[in-house]
C-alpha positions as CSV (number, residue, x, y, z in Angstrom):
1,X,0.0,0.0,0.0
2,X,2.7,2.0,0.8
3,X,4.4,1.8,-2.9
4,X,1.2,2.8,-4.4
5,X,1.2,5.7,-2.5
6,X,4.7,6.9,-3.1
7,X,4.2,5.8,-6.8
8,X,1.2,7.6,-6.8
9,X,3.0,11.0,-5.6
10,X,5.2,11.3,-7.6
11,X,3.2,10.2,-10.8
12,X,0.6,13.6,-9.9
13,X,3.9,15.9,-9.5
14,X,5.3,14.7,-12.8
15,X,1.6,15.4,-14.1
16,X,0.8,18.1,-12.6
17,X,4.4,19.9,-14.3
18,X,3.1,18.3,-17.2
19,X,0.1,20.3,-16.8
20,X,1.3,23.3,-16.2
21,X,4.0,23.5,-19.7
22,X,2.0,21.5,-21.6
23,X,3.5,18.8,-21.8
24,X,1.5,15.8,-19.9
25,X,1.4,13.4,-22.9
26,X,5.3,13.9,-23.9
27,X,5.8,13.1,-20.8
28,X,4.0,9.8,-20.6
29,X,5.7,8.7,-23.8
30,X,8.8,9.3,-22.3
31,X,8.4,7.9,-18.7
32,X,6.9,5.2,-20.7
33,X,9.8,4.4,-23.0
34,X,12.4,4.9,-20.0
35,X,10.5,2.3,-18.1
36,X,10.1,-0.2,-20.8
37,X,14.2,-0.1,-21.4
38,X,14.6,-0.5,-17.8
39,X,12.1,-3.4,-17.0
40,X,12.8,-4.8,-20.7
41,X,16.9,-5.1,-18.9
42,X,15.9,-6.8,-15.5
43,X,19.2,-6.6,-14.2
44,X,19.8,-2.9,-15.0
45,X,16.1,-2.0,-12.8
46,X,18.1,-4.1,-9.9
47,X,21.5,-2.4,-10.0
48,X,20.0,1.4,-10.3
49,X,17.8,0.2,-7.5
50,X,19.7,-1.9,-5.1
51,X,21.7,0.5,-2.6
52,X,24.2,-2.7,-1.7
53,X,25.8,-1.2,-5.6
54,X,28.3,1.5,-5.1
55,X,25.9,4.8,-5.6
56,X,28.3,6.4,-7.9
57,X,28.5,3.8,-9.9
58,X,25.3,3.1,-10.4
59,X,24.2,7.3,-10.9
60,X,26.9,6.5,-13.8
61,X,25.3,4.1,-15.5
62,X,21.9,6.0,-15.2
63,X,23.2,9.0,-16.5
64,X,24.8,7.0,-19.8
65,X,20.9,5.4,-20.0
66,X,19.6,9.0,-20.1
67,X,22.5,10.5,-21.9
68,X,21.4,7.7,-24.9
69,X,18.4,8.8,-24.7
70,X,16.5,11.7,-26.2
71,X,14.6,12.3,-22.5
72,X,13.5,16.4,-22.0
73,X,15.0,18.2,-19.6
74,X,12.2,17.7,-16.7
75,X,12.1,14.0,-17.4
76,X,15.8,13.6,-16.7
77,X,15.7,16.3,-13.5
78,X,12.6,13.4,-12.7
79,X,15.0,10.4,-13.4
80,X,17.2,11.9,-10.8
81,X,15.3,12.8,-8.2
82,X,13.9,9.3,-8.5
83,X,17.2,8.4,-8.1
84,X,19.0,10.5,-5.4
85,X,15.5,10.4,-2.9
86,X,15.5,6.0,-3.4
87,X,12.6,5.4,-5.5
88,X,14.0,4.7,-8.9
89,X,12.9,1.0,-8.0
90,X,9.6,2.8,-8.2
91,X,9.9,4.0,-12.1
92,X,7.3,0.9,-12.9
93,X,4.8,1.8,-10.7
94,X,5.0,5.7,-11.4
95,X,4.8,4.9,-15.1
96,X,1.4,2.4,-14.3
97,X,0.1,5.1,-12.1
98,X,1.2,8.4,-14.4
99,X,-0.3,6.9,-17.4
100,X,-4.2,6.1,-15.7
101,X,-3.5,9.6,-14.3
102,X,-2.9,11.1,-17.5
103,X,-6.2,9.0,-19.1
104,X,-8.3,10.4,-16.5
105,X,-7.0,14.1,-17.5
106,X,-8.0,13.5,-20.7
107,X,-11.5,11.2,-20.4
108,X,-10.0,8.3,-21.6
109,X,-10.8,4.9,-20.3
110,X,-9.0,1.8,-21.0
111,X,-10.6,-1.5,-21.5
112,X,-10.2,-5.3,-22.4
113,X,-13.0,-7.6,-24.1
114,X,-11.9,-11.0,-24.3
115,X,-14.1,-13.2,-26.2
116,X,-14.5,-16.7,-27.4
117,X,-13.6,-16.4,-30.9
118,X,-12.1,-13.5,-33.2
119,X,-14.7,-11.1,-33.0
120,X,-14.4,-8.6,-36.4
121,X,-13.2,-5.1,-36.4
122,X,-16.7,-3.7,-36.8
123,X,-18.1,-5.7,-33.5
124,X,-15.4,-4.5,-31.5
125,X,-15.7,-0.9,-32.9
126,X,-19.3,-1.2,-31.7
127,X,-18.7,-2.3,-28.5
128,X,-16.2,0.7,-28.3
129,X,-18.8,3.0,-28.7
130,X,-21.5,1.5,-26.7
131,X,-19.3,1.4,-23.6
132,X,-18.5,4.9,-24.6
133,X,-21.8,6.3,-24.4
134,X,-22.2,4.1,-21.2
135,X,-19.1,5.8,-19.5
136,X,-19.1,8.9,-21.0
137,X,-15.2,8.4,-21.6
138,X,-13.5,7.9,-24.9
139,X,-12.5,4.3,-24.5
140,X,-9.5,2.6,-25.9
141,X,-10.2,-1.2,-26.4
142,X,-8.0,-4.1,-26.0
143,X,-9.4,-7.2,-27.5
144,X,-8.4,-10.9,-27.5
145,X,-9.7,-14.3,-27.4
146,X,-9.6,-17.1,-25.0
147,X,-11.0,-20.8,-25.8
148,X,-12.2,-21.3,-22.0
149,X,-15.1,-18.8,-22.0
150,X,-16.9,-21.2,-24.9
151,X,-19.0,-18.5,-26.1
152,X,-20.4,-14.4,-25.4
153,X,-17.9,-11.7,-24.1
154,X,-16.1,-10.3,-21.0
155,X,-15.3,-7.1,-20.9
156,X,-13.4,-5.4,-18.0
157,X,-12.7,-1.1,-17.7
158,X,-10.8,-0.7,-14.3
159,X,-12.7,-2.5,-11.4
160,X,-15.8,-3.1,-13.4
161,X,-16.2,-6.7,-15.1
162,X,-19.5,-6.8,-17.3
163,X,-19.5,-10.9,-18.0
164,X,-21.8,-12.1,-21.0
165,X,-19.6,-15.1,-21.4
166,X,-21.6,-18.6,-21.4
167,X,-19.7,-19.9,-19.2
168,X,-20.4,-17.7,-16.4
169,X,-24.3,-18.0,-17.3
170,X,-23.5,-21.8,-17.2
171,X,-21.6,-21.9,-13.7
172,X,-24.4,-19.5,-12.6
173,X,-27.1,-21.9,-13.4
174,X,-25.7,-24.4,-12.0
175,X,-25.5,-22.8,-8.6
176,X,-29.1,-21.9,-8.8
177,X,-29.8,-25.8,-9.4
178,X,-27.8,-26.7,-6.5
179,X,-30.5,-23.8,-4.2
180,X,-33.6,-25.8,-5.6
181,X,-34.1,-22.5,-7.7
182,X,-36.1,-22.4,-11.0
183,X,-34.1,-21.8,-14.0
């Protein structure tokens, strides 16, 4: 709990600077791409993290990442604070919590419908729309399939899971045999 909330703080300062020059989403694509290198190198996240590493050597090798890099000014002041206050560990987490931030800034919600076979571009389209309308946020949908749901839809936007898929409605059913309930 307590990482979400330091992620979480430095995430809305980053944004909130973001904000205030303008640049909010530049910042996201580069917080984005710096954390992808770094978790994409597992052992490089460790060593800038771990404090048993010699901290000059290891604020070396950050500032050759960064200096490979073509990060903005603020984003590399950001890197370093990271850094120098013991949080870089927490780059992951700022990055998951900085880019629902920035979504929420701009009325975007993010989504997943997994179905039971390849649904078509137009059936997902409308699905976008319709849980548009529903949320009132522009929604960006992630699709895929999965052979276990047998048939229908699940479609999940942050905590809320709207399951059509038949074999929910089949698990379901059987629980209400197993009350005595009609079906």
């Amino acid at each position: 709990m307590k990482n979400l909330a330091i992620s979480r703080r430095y995430a809305k300062a980053l944004l909130l600077i973001g904000q205030e020059d303008g640049q909010a989403e530049s910042y996201r694509e580069e917080l984005d791409g710096i954390s992808g290198i770094i978790a994409g190198s597992g052992e490089l996240g460790q060593i800038l993290a771990n404090p048993l590493h010699d901290a000059a050597s290891r604020k070396k090798i950050l500032s050759a990442i960064i200096e490979k890099t073509n990060l903005s000014t603020t984003l590399k002041a950001f890197l370093f604070l990271l850094y120098d206050k013991g949080r870089f560990g927490f780059l992951g987490n700022i990055n998951d919590v900085y880019k629902r931030l920035a979504d929420e800034l701009k009325g975007v919600a993010r989504a997943s419908l997994v179905s039971a076979t390849k649904l078509s571009s137009d059936a997902v389209e409308k699905i976008r729309e319709t849980l548009s309308k529903r949320t009132g946020k522009d929604i960006v949908l992630e699709a895929s399939q999965e052979n276990d749901l047998i048939g229908g839809i699940v479609t999940r936007i942050g905590d809320l899971v709207l399951d059509g898929s038949i074999k929910t409605q089949l698990l379901n059913m059987r629980e209400s045999l197993k009350r005595g309930e009609r079906v």
